[in-house]
C-alpha positions in Angstrom: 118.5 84.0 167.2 118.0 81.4 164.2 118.8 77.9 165.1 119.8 75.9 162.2 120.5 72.0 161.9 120.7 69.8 158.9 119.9 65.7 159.0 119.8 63.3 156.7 117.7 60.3 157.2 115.8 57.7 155.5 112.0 56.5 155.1 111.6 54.0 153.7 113.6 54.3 150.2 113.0 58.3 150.3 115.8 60.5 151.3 115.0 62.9 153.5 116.7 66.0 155.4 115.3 67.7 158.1 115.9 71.3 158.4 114.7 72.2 161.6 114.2 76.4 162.0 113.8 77.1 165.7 113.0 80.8 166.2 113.3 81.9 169.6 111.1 84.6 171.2 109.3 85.0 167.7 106.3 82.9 168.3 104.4 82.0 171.1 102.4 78.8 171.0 102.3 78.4 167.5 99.5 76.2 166.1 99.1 76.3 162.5 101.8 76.6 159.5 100.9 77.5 156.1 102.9 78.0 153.0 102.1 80.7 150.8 103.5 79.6 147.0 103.0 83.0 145.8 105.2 85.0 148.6 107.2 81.9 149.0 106.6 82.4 152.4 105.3 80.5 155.6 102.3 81.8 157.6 102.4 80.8 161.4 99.2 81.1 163.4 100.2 82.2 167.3 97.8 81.4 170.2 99.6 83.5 172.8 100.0 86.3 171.1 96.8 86.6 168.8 98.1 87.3 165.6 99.4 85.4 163.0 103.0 85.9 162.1 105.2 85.6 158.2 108.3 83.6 158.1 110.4 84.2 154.8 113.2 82.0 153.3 116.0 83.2 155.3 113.8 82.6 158.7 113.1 86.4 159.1 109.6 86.7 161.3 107.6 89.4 161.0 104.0 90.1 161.9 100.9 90.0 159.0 98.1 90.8 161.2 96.5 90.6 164.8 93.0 88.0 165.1 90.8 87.8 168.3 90.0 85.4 169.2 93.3 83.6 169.3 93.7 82.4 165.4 94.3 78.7 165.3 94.0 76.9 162.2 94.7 78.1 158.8 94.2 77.6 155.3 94.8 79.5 152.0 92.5 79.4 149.4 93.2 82.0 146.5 94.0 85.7 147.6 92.9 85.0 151.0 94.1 83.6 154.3 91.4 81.9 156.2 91.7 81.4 160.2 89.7 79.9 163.0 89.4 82.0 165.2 86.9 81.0 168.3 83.6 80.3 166.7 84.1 81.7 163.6 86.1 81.7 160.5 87.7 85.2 159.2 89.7 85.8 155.8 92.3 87.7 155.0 94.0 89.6 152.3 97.3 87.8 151.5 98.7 91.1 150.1 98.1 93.5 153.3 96.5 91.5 155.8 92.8 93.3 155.5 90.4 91.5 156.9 87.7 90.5 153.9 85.4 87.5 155.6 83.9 87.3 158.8 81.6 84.6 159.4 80.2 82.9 162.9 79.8 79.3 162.4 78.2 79.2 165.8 81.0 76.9 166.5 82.1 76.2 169.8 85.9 75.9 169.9 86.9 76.0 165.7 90.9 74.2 164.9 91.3 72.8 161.8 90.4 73.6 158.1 90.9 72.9 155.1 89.1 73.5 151.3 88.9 71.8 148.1 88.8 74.7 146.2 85.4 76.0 146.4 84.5 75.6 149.9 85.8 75.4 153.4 85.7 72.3 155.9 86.1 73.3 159.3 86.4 70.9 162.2 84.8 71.9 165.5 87.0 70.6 168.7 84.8 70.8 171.7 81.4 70.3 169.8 82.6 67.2 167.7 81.4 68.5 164.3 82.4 69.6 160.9 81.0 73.1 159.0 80.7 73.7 155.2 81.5 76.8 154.6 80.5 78.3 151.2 83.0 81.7 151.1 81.6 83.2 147.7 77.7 83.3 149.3 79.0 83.8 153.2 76.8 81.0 153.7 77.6 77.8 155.9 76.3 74.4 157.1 76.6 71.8 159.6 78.1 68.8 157.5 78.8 66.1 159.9 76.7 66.8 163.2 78.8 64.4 165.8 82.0 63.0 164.4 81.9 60.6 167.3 85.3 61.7 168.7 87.0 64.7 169.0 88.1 66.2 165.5 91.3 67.9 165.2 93.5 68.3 161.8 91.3 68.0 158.5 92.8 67.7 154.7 90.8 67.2 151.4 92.4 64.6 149.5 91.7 65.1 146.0 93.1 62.1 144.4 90.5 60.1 147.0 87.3 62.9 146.8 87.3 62.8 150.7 87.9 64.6 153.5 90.5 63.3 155.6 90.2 63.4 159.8 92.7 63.0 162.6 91.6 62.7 166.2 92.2 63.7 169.8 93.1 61.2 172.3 94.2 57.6 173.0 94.7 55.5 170.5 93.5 58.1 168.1 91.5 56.9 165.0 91.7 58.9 161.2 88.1 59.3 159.5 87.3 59.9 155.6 84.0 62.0 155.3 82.4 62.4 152.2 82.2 66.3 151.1 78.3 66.1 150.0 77.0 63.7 152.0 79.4 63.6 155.4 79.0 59.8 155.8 81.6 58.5 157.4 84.5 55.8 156.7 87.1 54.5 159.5 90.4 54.6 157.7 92.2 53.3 160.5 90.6 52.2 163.7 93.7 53.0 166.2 96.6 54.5 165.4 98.6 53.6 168.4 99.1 57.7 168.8 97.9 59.9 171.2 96.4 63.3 170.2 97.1 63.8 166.5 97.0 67.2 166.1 97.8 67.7 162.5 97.2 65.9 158.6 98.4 66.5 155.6 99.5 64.9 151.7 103.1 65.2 150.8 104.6 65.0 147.8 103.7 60.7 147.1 100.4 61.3 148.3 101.4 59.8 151.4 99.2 61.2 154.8 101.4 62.7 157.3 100.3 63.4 160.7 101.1 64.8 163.7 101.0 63.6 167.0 101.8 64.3 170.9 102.0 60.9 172.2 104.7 60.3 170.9 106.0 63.7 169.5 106.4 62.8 165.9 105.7 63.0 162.3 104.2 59.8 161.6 103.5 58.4 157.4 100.6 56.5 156.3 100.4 55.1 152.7 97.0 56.5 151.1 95.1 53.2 151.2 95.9 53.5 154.8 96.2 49.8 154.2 99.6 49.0 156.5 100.6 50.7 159.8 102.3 54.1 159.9 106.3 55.0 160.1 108.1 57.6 162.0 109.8 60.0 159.2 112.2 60.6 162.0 111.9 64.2 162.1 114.1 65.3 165.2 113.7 68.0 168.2 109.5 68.0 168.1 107.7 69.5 171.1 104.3 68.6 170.2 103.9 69.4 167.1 100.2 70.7 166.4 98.7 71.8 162.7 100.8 70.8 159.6 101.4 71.5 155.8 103.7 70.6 153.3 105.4 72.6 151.1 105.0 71.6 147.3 107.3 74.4 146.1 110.3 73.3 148.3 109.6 70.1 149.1 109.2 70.5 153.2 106.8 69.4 156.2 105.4 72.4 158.1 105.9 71.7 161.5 104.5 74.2 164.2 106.1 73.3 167.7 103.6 74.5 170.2 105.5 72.8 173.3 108.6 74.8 172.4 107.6 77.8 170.3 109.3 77.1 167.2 108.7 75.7 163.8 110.6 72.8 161.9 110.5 72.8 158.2 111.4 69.4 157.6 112.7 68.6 153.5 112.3 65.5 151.7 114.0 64.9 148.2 110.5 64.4 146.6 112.8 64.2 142.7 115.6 61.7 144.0 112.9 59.3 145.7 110.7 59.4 143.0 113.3 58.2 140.5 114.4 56.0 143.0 111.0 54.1 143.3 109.8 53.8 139.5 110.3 50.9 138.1 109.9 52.1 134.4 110.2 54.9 132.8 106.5 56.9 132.3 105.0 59.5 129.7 102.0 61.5 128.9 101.2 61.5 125.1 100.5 63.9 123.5 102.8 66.3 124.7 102.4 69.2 124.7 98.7 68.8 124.8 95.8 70.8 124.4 94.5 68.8 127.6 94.1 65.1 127.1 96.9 62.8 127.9 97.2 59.0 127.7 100.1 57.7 129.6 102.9 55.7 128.1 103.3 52.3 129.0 99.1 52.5 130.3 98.5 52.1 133.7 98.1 48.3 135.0 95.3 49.6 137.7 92.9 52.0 138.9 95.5 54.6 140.1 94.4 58.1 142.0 96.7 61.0 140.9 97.4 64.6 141.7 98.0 67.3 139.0 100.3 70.2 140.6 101.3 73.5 138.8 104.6 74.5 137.9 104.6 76.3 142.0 103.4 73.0 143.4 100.2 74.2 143.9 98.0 71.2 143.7 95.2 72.2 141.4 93.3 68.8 140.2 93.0 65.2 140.9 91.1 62.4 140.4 91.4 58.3 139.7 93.2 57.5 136.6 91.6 54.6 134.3 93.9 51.9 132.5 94.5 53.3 129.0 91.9 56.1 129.3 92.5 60.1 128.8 93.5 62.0 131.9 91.7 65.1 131.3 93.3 68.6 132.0 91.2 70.7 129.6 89.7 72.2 132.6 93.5 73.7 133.5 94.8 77.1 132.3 98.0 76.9 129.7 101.3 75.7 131.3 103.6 72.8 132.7 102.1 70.8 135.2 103.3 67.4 137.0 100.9 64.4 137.2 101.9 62.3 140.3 100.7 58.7 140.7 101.8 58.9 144.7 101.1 54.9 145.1 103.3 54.5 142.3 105.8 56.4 142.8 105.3 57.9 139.5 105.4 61.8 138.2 104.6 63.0 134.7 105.5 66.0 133.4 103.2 67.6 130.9 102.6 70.7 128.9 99.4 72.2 128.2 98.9 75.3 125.3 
């Protein structure tokens, strides 16, 4: 049966509706959502049933493939699922589920991941560490050696070249580690939550994460620089590892408490028109992949490029009245979004 319920609700000026999908009997503890831009389609990692499981548009569930150990988080990163599955990481074919990477990280008890393009970043739960995984050589390291804490949901934020942390138990802090390097940087000392399961960016660049205690979906600016606020996303049942859907504009939301999964839709257009106080430009444009922006920028502003799919595919820190460059990016329309600002640019590139 596919429960359906629409809510509209507020945070801060952004409208937002929740759309909450609870599908009963077709996933058992789910852990992990991903969306899949290309099928337009959500993958759902299940711990009780080892496998991972395909949700379309219209909520129909159907299986993509069995993993044991148990598959818990997961991550896309071209052609190819990736799952953590016990102490290692395995990849899989997006088109037919064959399996195409198998590596043992040596890890202990392996939940989140995330990439940044070229590699993967795995956190370790029970052994307090994070792996670099290089796919293309089948080769991995041990980038951070003790996290000091327990390491749970990880996203690379591009606009801030960092990895981004969220932590088991009370009072749970959020970490940046640097990709080369792994040093470590305390973005916010205590949350106030309890076991945050789940991070990720939405469509502002705000961090979104996901906690047990309390069961919410909670929204931190990305200078982490004031406290976090509920997005007031109803019926969670602690809600584990989360993504957000560029392409439609919704939070991924595995329950695990409750086996189902909340897609939860905020008006990312509206808000954004909503919050800009002027009107913004790229010039030239089209372009053959250097932009200035129209009025220039009063600050040092990070920014996010995203394909026409909402696939984020470049970011970096913009400069007042410097070029953005996009040279690097195939030909087509892409959307430059100054999340702090509330800011997006459309631009062309032939």
């Amino acid at each position: 049966m596919l429960i359906i319920t629409l809510i509209r609700r507020t945070w801060a000026v952004v409208m937002l509706v929740a759309h909450a999908t609870a599908t009963a009997g077709q996933y058992q503890g789910p852990e992990s959502v991903e969306y899949d831009p290309d099928g337009d389609r959500y993958f759902v990692s299940n711990t009780g049933s080892n496998s991972i499981k395909q949700q379309d548009q219209s909520g129909v569930v159907t299986d993509f493939v069995t993993v044991n150990p148990a598959p818990y988080g997961l991550e896309l990163m071209g052609d190819t699922l990736f799952a953590c599955s016990g102490g290692s990481v395995k990849g899989y074919a997006t088109s037919d589920g064959t399996l195409v990477f198998n590596r043992s990280l040596g890890g202990s008890f392996l939940n989140g991941i995330t990439t940044d393009g070229t590699h993967l970043y795995v956190t370790d739960f029970s052994a307090s560490r994070i792996y670099k995984v290089d796919v293309a050589n089948n080769t991995h390291s041990t980038l951070v050696a003790n996290t000091a804490g327990t390491p749970n949901g990880i996203v690379w934020d591009p606009a801030g070249e960092r990895l981004v942390v969220v932590f088991w138990g009370n009072n749970a802090p959020i970490k940046a580690f640097d990709r080369v390097t792994g040093a470590s940087t305390t973005l916010v000392a205590g949350t106030g939550l309890s076991n945050i399961d789940g991070v990720t960016i939405d469509c502002f660049g705000n961090f979104l994460v996901a906690s047990w205690s309390p069961d919410r979906i909670t929204g931190l600016p990305p200078d982490f620089a004031s406290a976090g606020t509920s997005i007031g996303v109803p019926g969670l049942n602690n809600p584990a590892d989360i993504d957000f859907d560029e392409v439609n504009g919704r939070v991924c939301i595995p329950n695990s408490g409750n086996n189902t999964v909340t897609l939860f839709e905020i008006d990312c257009t509206t808000s954004i028109v909503e919050r800009a106080a002027r009107t913004v430009q790229s010039i030239p444009n089209p372009t053959t992949g250097l932009v200035k922006l129209d009025p220039p920028l009063n600050s040092v502003e990070p920014y996010m490029v995203f394909d026409a799919r909402g696939l984020l595919v470049a970011g970096g820190t913009a400069q007042p009245r410097e070029w953005i460059d996009l040279r690097d990016l195939d030909a087509g329309a892409y959307y430059i979004h100054f999340g702090r600002l509330g800011h997006q640019v459309r631009v062309v590139k032939y």
